[in-house]
C-alpha positions as CSV (number, residue, x, y, z in Angstrom):
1,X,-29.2,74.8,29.5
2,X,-28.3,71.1,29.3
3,X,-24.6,70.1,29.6
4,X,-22.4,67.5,27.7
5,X,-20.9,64.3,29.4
6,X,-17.3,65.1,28.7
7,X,-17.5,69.0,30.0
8,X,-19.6,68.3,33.3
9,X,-18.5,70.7,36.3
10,X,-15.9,68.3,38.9
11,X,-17.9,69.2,42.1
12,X,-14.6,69.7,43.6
13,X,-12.6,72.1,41.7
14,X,-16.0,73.2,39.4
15,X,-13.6,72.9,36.2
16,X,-14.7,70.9,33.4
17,X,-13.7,66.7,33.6
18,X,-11.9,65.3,30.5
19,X,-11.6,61.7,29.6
20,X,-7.8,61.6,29.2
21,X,-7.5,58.2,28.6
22,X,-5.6,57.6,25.0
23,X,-7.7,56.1,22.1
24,X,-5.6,52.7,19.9
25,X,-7.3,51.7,17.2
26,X,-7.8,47.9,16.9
27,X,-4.9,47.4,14.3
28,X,-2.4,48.4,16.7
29,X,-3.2,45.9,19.3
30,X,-1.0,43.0,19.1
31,X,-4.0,41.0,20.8
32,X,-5.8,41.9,18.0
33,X,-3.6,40.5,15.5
34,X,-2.9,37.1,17.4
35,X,-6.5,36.2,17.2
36,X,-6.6,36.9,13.4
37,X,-3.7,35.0,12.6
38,X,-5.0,32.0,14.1
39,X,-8.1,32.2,12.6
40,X,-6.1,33.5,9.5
41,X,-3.9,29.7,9.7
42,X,-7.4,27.6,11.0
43,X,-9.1,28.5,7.9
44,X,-5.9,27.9,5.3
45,X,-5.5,24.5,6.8
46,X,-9.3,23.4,6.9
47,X,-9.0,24.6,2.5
48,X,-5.8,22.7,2.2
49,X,-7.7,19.5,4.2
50,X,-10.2,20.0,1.6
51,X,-8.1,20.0,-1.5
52,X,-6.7,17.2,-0.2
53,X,-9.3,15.4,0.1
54,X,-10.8,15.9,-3.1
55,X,-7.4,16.1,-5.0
56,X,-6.0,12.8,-3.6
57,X,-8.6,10.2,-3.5
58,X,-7.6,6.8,-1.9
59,X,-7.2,3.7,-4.1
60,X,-9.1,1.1,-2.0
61,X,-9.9,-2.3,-2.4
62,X,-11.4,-3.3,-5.4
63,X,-14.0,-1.9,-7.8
64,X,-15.9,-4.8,-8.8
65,X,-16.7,-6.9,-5.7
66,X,-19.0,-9.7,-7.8
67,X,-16.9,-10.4,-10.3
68,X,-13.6,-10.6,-8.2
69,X,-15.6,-12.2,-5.8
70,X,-16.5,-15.3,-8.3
71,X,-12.7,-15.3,-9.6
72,X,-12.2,-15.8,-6.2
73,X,-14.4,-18.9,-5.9
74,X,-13.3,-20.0,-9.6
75,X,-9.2,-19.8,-8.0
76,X,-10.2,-22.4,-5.7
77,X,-9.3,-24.9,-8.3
78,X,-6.5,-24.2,-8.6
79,X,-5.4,-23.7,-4.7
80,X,-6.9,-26.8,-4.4
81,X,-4.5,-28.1,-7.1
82,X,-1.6,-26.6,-5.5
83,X,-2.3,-28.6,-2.7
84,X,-2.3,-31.6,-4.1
85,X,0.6,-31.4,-5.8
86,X,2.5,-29.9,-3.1
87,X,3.2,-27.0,-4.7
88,X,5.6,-24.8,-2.6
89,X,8.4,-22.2,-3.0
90,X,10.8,-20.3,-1.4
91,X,10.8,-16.3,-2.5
92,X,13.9,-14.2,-2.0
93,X,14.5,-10.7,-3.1
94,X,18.0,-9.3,-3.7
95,X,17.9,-6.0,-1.4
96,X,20.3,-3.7,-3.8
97,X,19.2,-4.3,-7.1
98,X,15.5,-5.8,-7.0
99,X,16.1,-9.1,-8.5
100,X,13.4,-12.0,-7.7
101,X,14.4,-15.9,-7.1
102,X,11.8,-18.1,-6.3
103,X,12.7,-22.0,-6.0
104,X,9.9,-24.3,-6.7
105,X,9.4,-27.5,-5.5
106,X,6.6,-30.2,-5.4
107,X,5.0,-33.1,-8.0
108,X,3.7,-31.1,-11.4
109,X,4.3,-33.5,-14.0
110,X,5.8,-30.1,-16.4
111,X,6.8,-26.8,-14.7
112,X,5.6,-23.9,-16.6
113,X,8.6,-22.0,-18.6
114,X,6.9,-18.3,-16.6
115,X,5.0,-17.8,-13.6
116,X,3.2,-14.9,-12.2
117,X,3.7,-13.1,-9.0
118,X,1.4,-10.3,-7.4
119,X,2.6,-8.6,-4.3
120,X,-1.1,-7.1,-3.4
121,X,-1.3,-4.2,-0.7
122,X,-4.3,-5.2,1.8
123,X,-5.1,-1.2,1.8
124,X,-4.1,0.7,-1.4
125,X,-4.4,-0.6,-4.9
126,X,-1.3,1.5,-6.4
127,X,0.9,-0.1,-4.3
128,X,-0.1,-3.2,-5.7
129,X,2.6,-4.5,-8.0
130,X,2.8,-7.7,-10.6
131,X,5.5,-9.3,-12.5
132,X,6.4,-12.0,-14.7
133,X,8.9,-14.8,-13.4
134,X,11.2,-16.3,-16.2
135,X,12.4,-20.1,-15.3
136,X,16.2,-19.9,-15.3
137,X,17.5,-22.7,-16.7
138,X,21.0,-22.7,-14.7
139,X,21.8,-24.9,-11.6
140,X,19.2,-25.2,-9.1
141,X,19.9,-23.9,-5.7
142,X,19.0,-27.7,-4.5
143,X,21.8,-29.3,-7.2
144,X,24.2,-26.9,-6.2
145,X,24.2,-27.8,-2.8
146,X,24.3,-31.0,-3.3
147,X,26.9,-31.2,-6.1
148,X,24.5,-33.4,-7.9
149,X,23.6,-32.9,-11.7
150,X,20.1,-31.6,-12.5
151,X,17.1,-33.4,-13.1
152,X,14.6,-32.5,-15.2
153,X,12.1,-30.6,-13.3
154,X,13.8,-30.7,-10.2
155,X,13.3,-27.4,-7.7
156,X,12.9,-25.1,-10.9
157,X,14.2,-21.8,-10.5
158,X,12.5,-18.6,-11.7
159,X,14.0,-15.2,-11.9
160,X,12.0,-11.8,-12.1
161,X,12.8,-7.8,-12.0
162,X,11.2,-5.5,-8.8
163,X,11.4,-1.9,-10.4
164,X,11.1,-0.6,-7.0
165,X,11.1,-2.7,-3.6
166,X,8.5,-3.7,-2.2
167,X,8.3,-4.1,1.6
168,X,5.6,-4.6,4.6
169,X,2.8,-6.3,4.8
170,X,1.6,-8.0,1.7
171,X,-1.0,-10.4,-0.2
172,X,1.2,-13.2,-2.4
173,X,0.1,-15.0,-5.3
174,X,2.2,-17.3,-7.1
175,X,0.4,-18.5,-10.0
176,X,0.6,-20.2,-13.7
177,X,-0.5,-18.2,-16.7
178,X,-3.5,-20.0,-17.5
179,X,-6.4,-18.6,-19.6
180,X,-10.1,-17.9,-17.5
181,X,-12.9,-19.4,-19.5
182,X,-15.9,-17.2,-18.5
183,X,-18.8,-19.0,-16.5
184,X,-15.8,-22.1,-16.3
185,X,-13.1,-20.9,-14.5
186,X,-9.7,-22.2,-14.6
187,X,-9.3,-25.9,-15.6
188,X,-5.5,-26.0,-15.5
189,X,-2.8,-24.7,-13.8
190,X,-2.3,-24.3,-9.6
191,X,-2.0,-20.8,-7.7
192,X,-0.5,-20.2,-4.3
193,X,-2.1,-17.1,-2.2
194,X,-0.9,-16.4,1.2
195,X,-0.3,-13.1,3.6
196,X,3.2,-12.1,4.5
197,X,5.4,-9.7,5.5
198,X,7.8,-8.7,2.3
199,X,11.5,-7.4,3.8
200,X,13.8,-7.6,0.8
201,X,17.1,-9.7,1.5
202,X,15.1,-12.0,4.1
203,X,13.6,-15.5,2.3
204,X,9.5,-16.3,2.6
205,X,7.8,-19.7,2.0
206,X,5.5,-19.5,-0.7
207,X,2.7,-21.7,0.7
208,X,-1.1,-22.3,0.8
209,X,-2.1,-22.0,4.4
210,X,-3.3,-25.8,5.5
211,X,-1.0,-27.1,2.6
């Protein structure tokens, strides 16, 4: 007669041995539940990386490379312009409530009565963010200082609205509103492009580099 594992004879006593060891099932092991419930969090953060991912989708740079690429090369008209008529400015930013000065100076024959300023992110395009300056028509920064009275044309002064500040590291462009003829490019106006770091309250020069 053949005997089972659990009731052989113990050769010293000749009574049956017993595995008295007790049984846990897996759910009661704490080990057990640690090694889940990292793998439980592992897999919820790799699905929230991926909704993420596909949810909130980075602006970058620019869709159309060729054809911001020739308004690039059209521009240099009017850069070159700028240059010659030593165009310059001096940008400010009022640090509580958003307002923009910027104080021209230079030779144009006629300032424009609006200008256009871009602050462009070098990274994300919705930070990108584009106003109209007005020329202000009151006492030049220039005149006041020097208790003078105003010529015409003298260090114009034109004044714009931030709806949020902008700060860090920026593209600039300072520009007149002047139409693009397609295949022509720009056959008026100047533009002023340059790379600075934007801290509202503290004063940039608006300048071509090499100007």
């Amino acid at each position: 007669m053949t005997q089972s594992t659990t009731s052989r004879a113990n050769p010293a006593g000749g009574q049956p041995a017993t595995n008295r060891e007790p049984f846990t099932p897996w759910y009661r092991e704490p080990w057990a539940w640690y090694i889940v419930g990292i793998l439980l969090v592992t897999f919820a953060w790799g699905g929230f990386q991926v909704y993420t991912a596909f949810t909130h989708q980075d602006s970058v740079v620019i869709d159309d490379y060729y054809k911001n690429g020739k308004t690039i090369n059209q521009d240099m008209t009017r850069i070159d312009n700028a240059r010659s008529l030593a165009v310059a400015g001096t940008l400010a930013i009022d640090e509580l409530i958003g307002e923009v000065r910027v104080t021209m100076r230079g030779n144009p024959e006629v300032w424009p009565g609006q200008l256009k300023l871009s602050f462009l992110s070098p990274v994300f395009k919705d930070k990108d963010k584009t106003i109209v300056l007005n020329r202000s028509f009151g006492i030049s920064a220039k005149s006041a200082a020097d208790s003078s009275p105003a010529q015409p044309g003298q260090n114009p002064m034109y004044v714009g609205q931030l709806d949020a500040l902008v700060t860090g590291r920026y593209y600039l462009q300072l520009e007149t509103l002047d139409e693009l003829i397609p295949e022509v490019g720009y056959e008026t106006g100047w533009k002023i492009t340059l790379e600075a770091v934007v801290s509202p309250g503290t004063p940039i020069t608006l300048k071509n580099p090499d100007a």
